[in-house]
C-alpha positions in Angstrom: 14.0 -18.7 26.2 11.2 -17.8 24.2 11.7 -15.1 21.1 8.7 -13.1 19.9 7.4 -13.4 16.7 9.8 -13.3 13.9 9.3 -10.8 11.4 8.1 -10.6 8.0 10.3 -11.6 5.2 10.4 -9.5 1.9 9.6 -13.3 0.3 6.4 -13.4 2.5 5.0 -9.7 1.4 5.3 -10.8 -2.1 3.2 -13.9 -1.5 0.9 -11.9 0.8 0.1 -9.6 -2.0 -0.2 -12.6 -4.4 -2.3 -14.7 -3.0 -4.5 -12.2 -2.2 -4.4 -11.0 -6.1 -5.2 -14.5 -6.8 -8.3 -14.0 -4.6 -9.3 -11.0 -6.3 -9.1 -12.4 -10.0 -10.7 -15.8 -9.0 -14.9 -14.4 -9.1 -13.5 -12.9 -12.4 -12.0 -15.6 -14.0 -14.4 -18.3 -13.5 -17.5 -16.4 -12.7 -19.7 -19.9 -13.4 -18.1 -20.9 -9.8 -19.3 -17.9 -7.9 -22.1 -16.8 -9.0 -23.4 -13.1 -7.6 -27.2 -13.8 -8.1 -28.7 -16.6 -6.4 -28.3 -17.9 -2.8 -26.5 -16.5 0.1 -24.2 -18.6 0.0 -22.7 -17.6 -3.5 -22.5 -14.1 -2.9 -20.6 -14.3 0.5 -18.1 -16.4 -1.0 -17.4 -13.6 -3.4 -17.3 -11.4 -0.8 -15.0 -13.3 1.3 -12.3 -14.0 -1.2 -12.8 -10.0 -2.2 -12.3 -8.7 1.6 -10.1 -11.2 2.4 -8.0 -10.3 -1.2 -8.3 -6.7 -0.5 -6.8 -7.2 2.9 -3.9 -9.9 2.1 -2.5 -7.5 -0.6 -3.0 -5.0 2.0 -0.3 -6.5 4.2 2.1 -7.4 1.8 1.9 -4.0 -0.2 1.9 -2.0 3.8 5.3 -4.1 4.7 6.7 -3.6 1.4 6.4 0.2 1.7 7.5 0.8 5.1 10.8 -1.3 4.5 11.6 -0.2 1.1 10.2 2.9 0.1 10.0 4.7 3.3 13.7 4.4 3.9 14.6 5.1 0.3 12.4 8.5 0.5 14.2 9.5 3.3 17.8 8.3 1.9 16.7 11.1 -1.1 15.6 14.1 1.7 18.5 13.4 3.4 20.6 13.9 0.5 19.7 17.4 -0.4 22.0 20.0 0.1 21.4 22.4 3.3 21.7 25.2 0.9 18.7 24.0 -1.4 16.3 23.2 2.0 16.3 26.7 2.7 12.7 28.1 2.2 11.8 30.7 -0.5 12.1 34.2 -0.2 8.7 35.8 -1.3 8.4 39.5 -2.1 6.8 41.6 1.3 2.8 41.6 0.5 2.5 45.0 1.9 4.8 46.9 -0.3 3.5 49.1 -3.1 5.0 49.4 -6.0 6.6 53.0 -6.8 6.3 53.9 -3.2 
């Protein structure tokens, strides 16, 4: 019987978001191997590893937040007291005072 896709791992975000920080730093740390002025060729490969950088550490830091932080947010909300939720009582606008 066939499953569907198995889901992301908190082990695969992290490498996501590595790898893809690795292809961010690489035009910066060796800048002789991709060079920005010249050929077409140069400056798409920059462009590549910083899209495709941006985007990899765009999954991995998207996953990471909606399994971790998202619940943990909520975990908090949840946890204040009905009595503090209430909303604020703020003075009537139309009343004068002395009148």
């Amino acid at each position: 019987m066939p499953q569907g896709p198995t889901p992301m791992k908190d082990l695969d975000a992290i490498m996501f978001a590595l790898i893809g920080s690795i292809m961010e730093l690489l035009p910066l740390a060796f800048p002789s191997w991709f060079p920005r002025a010249g050929g077409e060729v140069a400056g798409s490969r920059v462009l590549w590893l910083e899209a495709m950088g941006a985007v990899q550490i765009g999954l991995g830091a998207s996953f990471m937040v909606g399994v971790h932080l998202v619940p943990a947010l909520a975990r908090i909300f949840s946890s204040i007291p009905a009595g503090e939720r209430e909303s604020i009582s703020l003075p009537d606008p139309r009343a004068v005072a002395g009148k």
